[in-house]
N, C-alpha and C positions, 0 to 999 in steps of 0.2 A: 212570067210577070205575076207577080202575088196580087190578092183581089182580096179584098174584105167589103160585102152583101150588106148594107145599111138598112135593109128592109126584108127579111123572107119570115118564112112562119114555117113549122112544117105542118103537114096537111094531114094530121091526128084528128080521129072524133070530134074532137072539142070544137079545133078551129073549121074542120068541115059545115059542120052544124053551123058555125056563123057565117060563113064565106060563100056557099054555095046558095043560099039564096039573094046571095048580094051579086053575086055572077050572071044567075038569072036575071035578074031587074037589068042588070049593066047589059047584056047580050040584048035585052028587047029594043033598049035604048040606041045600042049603039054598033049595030051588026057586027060585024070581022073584028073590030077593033076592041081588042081587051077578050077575048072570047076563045078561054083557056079552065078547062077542067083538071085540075091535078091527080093523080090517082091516089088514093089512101093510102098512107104510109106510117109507120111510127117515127119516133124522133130518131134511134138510129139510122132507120133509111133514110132520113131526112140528111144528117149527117154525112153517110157516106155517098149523097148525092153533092151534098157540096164538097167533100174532097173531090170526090171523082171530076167533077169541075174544075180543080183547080182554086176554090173558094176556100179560104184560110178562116174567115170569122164571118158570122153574121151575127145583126142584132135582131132578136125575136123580142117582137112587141105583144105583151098581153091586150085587152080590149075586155075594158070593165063596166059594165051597168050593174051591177049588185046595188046602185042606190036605187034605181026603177023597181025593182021586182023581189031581190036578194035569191036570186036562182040560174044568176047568167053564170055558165058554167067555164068561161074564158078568164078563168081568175088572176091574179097575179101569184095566186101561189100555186097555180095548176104550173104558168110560165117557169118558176122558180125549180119545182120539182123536175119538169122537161130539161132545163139546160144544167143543173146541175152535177148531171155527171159527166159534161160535156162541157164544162167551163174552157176549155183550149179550143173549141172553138163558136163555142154560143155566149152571148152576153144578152143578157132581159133587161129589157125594157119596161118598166110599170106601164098600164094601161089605168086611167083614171077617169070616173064614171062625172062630170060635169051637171049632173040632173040637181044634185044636191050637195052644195057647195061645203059648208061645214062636212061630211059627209067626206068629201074630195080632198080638204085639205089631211086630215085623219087618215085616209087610206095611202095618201101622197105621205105622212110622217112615215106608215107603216112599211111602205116600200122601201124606202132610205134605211131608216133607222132598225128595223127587222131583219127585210128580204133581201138589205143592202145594196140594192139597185142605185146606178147610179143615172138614170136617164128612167124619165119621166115622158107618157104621149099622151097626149090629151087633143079631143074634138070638137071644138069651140062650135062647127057648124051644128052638129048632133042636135046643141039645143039652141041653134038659131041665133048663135052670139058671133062676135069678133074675138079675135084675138084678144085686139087690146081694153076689151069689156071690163070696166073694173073689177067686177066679180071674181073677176080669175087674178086679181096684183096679189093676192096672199100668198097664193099657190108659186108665184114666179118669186116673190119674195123670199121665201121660204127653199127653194131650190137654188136661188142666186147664195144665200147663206151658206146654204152645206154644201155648194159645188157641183150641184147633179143637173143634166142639160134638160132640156124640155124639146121635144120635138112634137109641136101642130100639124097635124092633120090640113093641109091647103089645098086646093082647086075646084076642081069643074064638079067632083063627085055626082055623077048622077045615079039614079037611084034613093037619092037623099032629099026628103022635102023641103029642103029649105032654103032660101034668098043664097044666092051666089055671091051677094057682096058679104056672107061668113066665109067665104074658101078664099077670100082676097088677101093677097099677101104681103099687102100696103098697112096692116092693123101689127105685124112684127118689127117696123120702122120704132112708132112708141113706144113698145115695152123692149124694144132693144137701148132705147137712150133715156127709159125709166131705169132700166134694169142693167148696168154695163159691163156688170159680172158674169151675167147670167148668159150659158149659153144654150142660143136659139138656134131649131135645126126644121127648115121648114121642107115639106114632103110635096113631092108628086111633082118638084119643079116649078108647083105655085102654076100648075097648068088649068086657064088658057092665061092666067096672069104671067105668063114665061118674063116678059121684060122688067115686071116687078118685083119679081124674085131675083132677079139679077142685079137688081138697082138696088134692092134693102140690102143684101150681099154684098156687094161691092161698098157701102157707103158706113154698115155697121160691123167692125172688128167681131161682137162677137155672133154673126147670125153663121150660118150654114145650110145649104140645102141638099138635097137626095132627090135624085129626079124618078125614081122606078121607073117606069116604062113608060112616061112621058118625054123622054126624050125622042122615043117615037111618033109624037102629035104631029098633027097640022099643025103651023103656028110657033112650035119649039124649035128650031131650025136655030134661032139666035143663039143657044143656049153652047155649039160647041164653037163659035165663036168667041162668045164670052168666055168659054176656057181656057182657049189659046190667048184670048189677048187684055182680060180686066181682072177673072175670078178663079184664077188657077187653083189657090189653095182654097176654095169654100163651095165647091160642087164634091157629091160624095155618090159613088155608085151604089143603086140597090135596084134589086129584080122585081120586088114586090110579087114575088113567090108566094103563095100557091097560084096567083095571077095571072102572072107568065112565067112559064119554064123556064128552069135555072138555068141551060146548057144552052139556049137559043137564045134567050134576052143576053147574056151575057158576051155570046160572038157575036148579032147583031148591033150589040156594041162598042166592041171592039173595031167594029169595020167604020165607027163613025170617024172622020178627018179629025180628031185632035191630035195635035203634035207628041210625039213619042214620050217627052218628058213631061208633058200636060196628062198624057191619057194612066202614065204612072201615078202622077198625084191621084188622080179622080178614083180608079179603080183602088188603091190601096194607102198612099203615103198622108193623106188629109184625115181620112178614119180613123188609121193608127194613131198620128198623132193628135184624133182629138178624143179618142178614146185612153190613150196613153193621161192625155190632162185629167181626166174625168177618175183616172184612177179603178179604171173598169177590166184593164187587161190582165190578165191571170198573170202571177207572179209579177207584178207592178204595182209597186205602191203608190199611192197618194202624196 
């Protein structure tokens, strides 16, 4: 069965330095659950972890603050240099710094129109906003124009100080039917909002979500039901690697009950084809 990983990073210097004290805060918070250290590796190892998996593509998302400090070293062009000698099976994702908006739209040109990215992620909670915060309509504007998806950062994120109703997955409803080109890919499963994420999904053509390792929650249980029977093609598998290991997250869910030709979609056929739209697959044009 082919798989393409909507969410891994490999676990380089770079992203170690960012991740590893966000694991810490997460493990104080939340015992057993999410409480995975990756071992260092480079982006080859990285790769031939996910062959050796069985993992055809993943999207690796950069995570940008250079408007805070101009020294955060998770650049989009650190992302850019990592997968590009690896474009058969890594696709980048910009990572866009929200602290300073003019700022955000200029690095969101840069990624497109430069680093050629065709998918954009950005953290609306980061600075205590929604989704659908007008601040951020330029930015979706702007990405519904050229064609490139945007995927939000959604749920519970602990470790993060700010108001849980920014990780609510109810704020992608409006700028999915401001925006009806634009396509929206919300993360984490929109966990503990599991049934709103399912509900914005099922109601607007073009949202999508990627559950990482929230389809292991308490609470997320709904979610392979809604696979089999409402939202077949708009669930997208990811590990959320360096998070949880690629080879466990990956059979742990495979063993979940989605129907044979649902758990095809999820793992590989929805990805593809909406990375195929996006114009992001090597030797695929636009």
């Amino acid at each position: 069965m082919k798989i393409i990983d909507f969410r891994a990073r490999p676990n380089i210097a770079q992203y170690a330095a960012y991740l590893r004290p966000r694991l810490k805060d997460i493990a104080r918070q939340t015992g057993e659950f999410g409480r995975y250290e990756a071992p260092d590796e480079t982006v080859d190892g990285f790769v031939t972890q996910l062959v050796n998996a069985g993992v055809e593509i993943a999207v690796v998302a950069a995570r940008s603050r250079l408007a805070q400090d101009g020294s955060w070293e998770l650049t989009n062009d650190l992302v850019a240099e990592c997968v590009r000698p690896h474009r058969d099976h890594l696709i980048p994702f910009g990572g866009i710094d929200l602290t300073d908006i003019p700022f955000a739209i200029a690095e969101s040109e840069r990624c497109i129109e430069v680093l050629g990215f065709r998918g954009l992620c950005i953290d609306p909670f980061q600075v205590g906003i929604t989704a659908d915060h007008d601040r951020l309509a330029p930015i979706f504007a702007m990405c519904e124009q050229q064609g490139v998806a945007v995927a939000v950062t959604m749920g519970g994120m602990p470790g993060i100080n700010q108001p849980l109703r920014c990780g609510d997955p109810i704020a992608l409803d409006e700028v999915a039917q401001s925006h009806p080109e634009l396509i929206l890919i919300g993360s984490h499963s929109g966990w503990p909002f599991t049934n709103t994420m399912i509900a914005v999904s099922w109601r607007r053509p073009n949202v999508f979500f990627e559950n990482s390792f929230y389809h292991f929650a308490p609470g997320a249980e709904p979610l392979v039901q809604a696979a089999n029977e409402m939202i077949r093609n708009k669930m997208l598998y990811a590990s959320a690697y360096p998070f949880r290991p690629i080879v466990e997250t990956l059979e742990n869910f495979k063993s979940l009950e989605m129907k044979p030709e649902v758990m095809a979609d999820v793992l590989y056929n929805n990805a593809h084809a909406l990375l195929s739209r996006l114009g992001a697959l090597q030797n695929e044009t636009r």
